[in-house]
N, C-alpha and C positions, 0 to 999 in steps of 0.2 A: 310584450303584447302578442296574445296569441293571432294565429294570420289565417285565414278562409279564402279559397277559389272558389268562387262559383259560375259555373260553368253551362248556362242555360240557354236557348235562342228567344225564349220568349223575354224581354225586355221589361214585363212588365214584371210577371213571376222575379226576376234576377233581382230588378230593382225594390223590390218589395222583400223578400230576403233580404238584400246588401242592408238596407233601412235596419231592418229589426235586429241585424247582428252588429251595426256598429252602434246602435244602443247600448249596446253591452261591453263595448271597449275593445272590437274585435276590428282587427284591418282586413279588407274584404276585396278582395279582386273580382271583378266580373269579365267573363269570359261571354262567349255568345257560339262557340261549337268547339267541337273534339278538335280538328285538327289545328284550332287557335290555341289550346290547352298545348298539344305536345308539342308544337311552335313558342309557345311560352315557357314551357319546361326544358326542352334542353338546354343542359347546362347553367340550368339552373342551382344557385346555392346559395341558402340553402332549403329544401323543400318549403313551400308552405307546409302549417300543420295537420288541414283537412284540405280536403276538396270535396265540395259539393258539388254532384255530376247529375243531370238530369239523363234519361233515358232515351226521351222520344224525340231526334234530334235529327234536319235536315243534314245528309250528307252520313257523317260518320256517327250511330247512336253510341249511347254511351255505354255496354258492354261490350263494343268493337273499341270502343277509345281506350277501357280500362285495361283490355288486353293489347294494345300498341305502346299504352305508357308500361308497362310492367315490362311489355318487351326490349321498346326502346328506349327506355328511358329511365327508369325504376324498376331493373330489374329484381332486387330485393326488395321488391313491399315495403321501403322506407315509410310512403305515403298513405295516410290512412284514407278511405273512399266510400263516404253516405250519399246513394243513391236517392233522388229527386223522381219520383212517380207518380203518373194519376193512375197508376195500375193497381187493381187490385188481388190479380190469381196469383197463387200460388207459384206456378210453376217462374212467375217472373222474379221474384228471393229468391229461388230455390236457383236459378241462372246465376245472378247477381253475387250472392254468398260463394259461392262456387267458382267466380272468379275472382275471389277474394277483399268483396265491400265489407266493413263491419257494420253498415246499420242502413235502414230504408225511412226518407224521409216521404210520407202519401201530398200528395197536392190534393186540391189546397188545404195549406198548412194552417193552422192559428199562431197568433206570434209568439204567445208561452210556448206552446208545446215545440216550435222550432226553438228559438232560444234554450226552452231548456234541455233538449236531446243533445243540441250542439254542443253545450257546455259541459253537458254531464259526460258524453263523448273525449274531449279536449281534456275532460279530467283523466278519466281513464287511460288515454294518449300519455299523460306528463308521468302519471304510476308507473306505465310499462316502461317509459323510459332512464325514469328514476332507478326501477328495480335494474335496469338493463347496466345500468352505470355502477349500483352498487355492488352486484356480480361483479363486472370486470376489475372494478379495485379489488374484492378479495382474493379474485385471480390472481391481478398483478402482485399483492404481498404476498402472496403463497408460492407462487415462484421465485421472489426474489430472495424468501426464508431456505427456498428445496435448492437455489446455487450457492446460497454462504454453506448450508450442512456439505453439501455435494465438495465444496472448495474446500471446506474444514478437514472432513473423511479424506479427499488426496494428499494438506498436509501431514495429517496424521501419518500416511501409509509412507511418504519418503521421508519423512524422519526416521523411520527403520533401517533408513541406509543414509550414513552418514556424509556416504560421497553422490546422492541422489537429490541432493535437496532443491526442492522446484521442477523435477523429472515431469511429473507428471501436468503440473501447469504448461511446461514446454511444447507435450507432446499434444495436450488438449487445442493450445496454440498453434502449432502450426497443420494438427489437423482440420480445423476451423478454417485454417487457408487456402491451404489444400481444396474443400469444401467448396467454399465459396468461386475460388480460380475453376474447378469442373463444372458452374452454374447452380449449384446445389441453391434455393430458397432461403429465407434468415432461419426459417422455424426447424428445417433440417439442419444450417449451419450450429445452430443451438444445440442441438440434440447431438452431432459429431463432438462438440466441446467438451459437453457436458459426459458422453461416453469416452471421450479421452481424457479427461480429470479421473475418471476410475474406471480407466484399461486394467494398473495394476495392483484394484479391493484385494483381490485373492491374496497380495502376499504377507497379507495379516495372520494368515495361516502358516508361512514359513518362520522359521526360526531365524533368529536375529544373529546367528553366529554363520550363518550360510550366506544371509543377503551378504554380510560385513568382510565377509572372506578374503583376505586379497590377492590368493593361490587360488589357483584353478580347483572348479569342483570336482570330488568324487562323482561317480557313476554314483551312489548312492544318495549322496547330496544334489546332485544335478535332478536323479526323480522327484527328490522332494520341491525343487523347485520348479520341477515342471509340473506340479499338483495347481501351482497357482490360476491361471487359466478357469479349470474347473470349481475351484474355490471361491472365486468373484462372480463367477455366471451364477451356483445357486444362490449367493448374497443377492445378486442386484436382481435374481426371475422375481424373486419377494417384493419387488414393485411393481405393483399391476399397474400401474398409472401409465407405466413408461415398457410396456413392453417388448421393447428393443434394444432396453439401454443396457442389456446381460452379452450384446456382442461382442463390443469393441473389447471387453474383458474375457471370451470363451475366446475369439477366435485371432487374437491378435499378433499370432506365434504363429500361426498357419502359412502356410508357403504355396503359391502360386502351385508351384512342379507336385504339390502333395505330399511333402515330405516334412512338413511342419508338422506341430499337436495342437491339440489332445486328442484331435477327431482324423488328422489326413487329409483335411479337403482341401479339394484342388480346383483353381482356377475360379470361376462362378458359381461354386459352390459356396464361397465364401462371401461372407457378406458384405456389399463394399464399403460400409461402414469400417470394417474390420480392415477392409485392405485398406483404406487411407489412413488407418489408426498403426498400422504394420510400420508403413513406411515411416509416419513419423515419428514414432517410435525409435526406429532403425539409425534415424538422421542424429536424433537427441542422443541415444547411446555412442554415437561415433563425435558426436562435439560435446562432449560433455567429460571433467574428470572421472573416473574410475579408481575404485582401491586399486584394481590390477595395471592400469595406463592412463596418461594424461588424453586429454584429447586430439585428435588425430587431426592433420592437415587437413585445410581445404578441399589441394587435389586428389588428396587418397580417400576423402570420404566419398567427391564424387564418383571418382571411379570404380567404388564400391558400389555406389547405387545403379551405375550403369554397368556395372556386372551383374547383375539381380535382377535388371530386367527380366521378365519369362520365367526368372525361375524363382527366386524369392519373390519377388514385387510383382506387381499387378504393372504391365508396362505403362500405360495411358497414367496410371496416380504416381510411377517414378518418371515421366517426363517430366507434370508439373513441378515435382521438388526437385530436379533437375534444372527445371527451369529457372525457381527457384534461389539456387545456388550460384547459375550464372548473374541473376543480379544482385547478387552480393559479393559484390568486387571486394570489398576490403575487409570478407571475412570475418561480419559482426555478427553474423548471425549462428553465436554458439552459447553456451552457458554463462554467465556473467557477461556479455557484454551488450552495447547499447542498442543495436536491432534486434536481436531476440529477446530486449527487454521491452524494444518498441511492437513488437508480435504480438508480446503475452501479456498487453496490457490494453491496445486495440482489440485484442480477439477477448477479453474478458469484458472491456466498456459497452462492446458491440452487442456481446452476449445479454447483460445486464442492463441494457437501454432498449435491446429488444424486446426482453423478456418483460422488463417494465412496461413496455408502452412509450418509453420515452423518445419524444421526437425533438429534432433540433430542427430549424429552418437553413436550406442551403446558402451560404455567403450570397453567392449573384445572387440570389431573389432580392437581397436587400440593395443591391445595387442598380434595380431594373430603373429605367426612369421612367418617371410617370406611375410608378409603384408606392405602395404605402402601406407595408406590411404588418406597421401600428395599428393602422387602421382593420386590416383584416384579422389581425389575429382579435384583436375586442369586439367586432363584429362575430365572429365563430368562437369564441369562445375560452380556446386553449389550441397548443400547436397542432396537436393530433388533426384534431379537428379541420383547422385553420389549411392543415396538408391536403385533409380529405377534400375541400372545397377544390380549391386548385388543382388536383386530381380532375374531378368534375367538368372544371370550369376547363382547363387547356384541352381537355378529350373530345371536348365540344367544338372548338372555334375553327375546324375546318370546315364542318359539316353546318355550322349555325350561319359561317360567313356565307356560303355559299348559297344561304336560303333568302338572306337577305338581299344581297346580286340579285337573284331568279325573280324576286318580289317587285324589286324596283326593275327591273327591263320589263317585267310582264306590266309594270303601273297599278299591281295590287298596293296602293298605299297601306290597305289597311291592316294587311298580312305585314308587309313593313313596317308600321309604325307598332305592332304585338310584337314582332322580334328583336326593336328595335330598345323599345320598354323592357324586354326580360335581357338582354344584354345589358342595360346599364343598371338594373338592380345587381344581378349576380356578379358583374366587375367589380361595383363597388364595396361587394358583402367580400371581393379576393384584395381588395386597395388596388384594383386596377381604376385610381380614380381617370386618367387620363381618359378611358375611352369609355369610362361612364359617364364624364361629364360631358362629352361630345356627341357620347349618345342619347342622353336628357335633352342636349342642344335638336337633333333630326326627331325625337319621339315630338319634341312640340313645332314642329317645321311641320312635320304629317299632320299633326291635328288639324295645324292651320293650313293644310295643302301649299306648303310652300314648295314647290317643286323644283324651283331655283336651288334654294341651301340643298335638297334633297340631294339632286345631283353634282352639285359640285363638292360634296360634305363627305357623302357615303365612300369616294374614294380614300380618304384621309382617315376613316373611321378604320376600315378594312384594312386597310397597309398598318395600323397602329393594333388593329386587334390578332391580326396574322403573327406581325412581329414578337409577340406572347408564346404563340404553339412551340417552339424551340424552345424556351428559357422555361416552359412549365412540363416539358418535357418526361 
């Protein structure tokens, strides 16, 4: 059912609309000024579908309201917003559109022509959003098509070296953690993987009897293998989508001191992509078999690394894999065994749940009491969703508790019993049934001016809606 605010002081105009739109199967809130509307909306989830907002309004009108809820409230224009007017100049649309209404209803209205603007509106609302969803799924499959090729093309390239196999999954792996341990975002942690899954494109170009070697290279053989670097950067510039993702492959042999290739840079020159892709690289080459040596101890690889400080490695990205390495007590975290199979299998689920869209619900949520996550997630829809709400809802409830407090010492019941109504909708749309069903209980205490439950109630309410701000955290 679609859902309508209307938002007017005059009682008669509100009621008079509210009538002719729930004719039409519409649920219809009346509102009676601006600052009862952003009283009612915070933390709100999830939006009504319109709001009808009249203009000429005691106190706050409604191109001051429309710009306080954008600011505080719906900062992204979620909410769509048809102005209510007996105006007819120009210059009052021209205000209005400008701060983002999609349509102007004139007073007085006839009940076709409201009815059907509203409708035809509501239709166009459910298109944009339809189209908006059907985007994001071809999104989500076309990323999840560009990491199997991305995964396929790294197996590809360490089957070239017999004793490399999974090289480059490792070092995607642990640069990903890398990543994430420096604060890096998911959508960068992605894009570090994804450029460490093909650090090593270029050595499609080398010859299979160089990679395979298990004597030391010629000076001749060693430049052709130092072509690789440059031979994966112009593979992967050929992706305009992603034009970053030619670093972790140009510059991943570069050395701090400047003494790395193909280019010499030094220090912050390089790109930190490249230095977290360096190291872990660095780590996987020293735990890992080799045709020339098995893999090297624990402590000789750390004390590799912390000889590289400064001068190979970027120090700040060889602490963290220093770091690292001290918690990895029992030395599982090398080539075949079960931590670095637990790395490279988190750092790809992480990858590929991100990159889907895919969301899971945190274990406590389902053990909150007084929670009903059944209930919220079929009220929102799907978990994304379901997350987005509770996002919403816990970002609110220090700032909403404390409106309601201010309401009830000041004795504005009536501002109390709007905050106390858009509280137990939005709980219940999260399965916070506990403190919307206590807040249905005070919204009809105020009606009835019960001042007694009011204040002996609102304490109980407030300690159980507080107790949420941590656990939605």
């Amino acid at each position: 059912m679609d859902w309508i605010v209307i938002v007017d002081d005059d009682q008669e105009n509100r009621a008079r609309a509210a009538s002719i739109l729930r004719k039409e199967n519409i649920k219809v809130t009346e509102l009676l000024s601006g600052e009862e509307l952003l009283n009612y909306l915070e933390g709100m989830t999830p939006f009504p579908d319109l709001i009808l907002l009249d203009i000429r309004m005691p106190g706050m009108d409604g191109f001051e309201t429309l710009s306080a809820m954008r600011k505080e409230i719906d900062p992204s224009s979620q909410i769509p917003v048809m102005f209510l007017t007996g105006d007819e100049d120009l210059q009052t649309e021209l205000t209005g559109l400008r701060l983002g209404a999609m349509d102007f209803l004139h007073k007085p209205f006839l009940p076709e022509i409201l009815a059907l603007r509203v409708l035809h509106n509501l239709e166009l609302i459910r298109l944009q959003r339809d189209l908006s969803r059907e985007v994001e799924r071809k999104s989500k499959e076309k990323n999840r098509l560009t990491l199997h090729v991305v995964q396929t093309l790294a197996e590809a390239i360490d089957a070239k070296d017999t004793y490399t196999n999974g090289h480059s999954g490792r070092v995607a792996s642990y640069s990903r953690e890398i990543a994430k341990r420096l604060g890096y975002d998911e959508e960068m942690q992605d894009e570090i993987y994804i450029m460490g899954l093909l650090h090593d494109i270029g050595k499609i170009g080398v010859s299979d009897q160089i990679i395979n070697k298990p004597a030391r290279l010629t000076d001749e053989e060693f430049a052709e293998m130092k072509t690789h670097p440059g031979t994966g950067s112009k593979i992967l510039q050929k992706i305009k989508e992603m034009p970053r993702l030619s670093f972790g492959a140009r510059w991943h042999h570069e050395r701090i001191d400047g003494r790395g290739y193909p280019d010499g840079l030094k220090g912050s020159e390089i790109p930190e992509e490249a230095r977290i892709i360096a190291v872990a690289d660095a780590y996987d080459a020293m735990t890992s078999n080799r045709s020339y040596r098995d893999l090297m101890p624990q402590a000789s690889v750390r004390a590799e690394i912390e000889r590289g400080k400064g001068t190979q490695f970027d120090p700040k990205i060889a602490d963290v894999m220093l770091a690292m390495i001290d918690e990895d007590t029992t030395y599982s975290m090398h080539e075949g065994a079960g931590e670095e199979e637990a790395i490279r299998s988190r750092a790809e689920e992480e990858t590929v749940n991100h990159m889907d869209g895919i969301a899971t619900l945190p274990e406590h949520l389902m053990k909150l009491p007084g929670f009903d996550t059944g209930l919220g997630l079929y009220l929102c829809g799907d978990t994304e969703d379901y997350l987005d709400a509770l996002s919403v809802f816990g970002a609110s409830i220090s700032s909403k508790s404390e409106k309601i407090n201010d309401a009830l010492s000041a004795g504005d019941i009536e501002t109390y019993r709007t905050l106390v109504h858009s509280l137990k909708s939005s709980a219940r749309t999260v399965g916070a049934v506990a403190v919307s069903d206590l807040a249905r209980e005070l919204e009809d205490a105020a009606r009835q001016n019960d001042l007694e439950k009011i204040r002996k109630e609102t304490p109980h309410l407030l300690s159980m809606y507080k107790a949420l701000e941590e656990p939605l955290r």
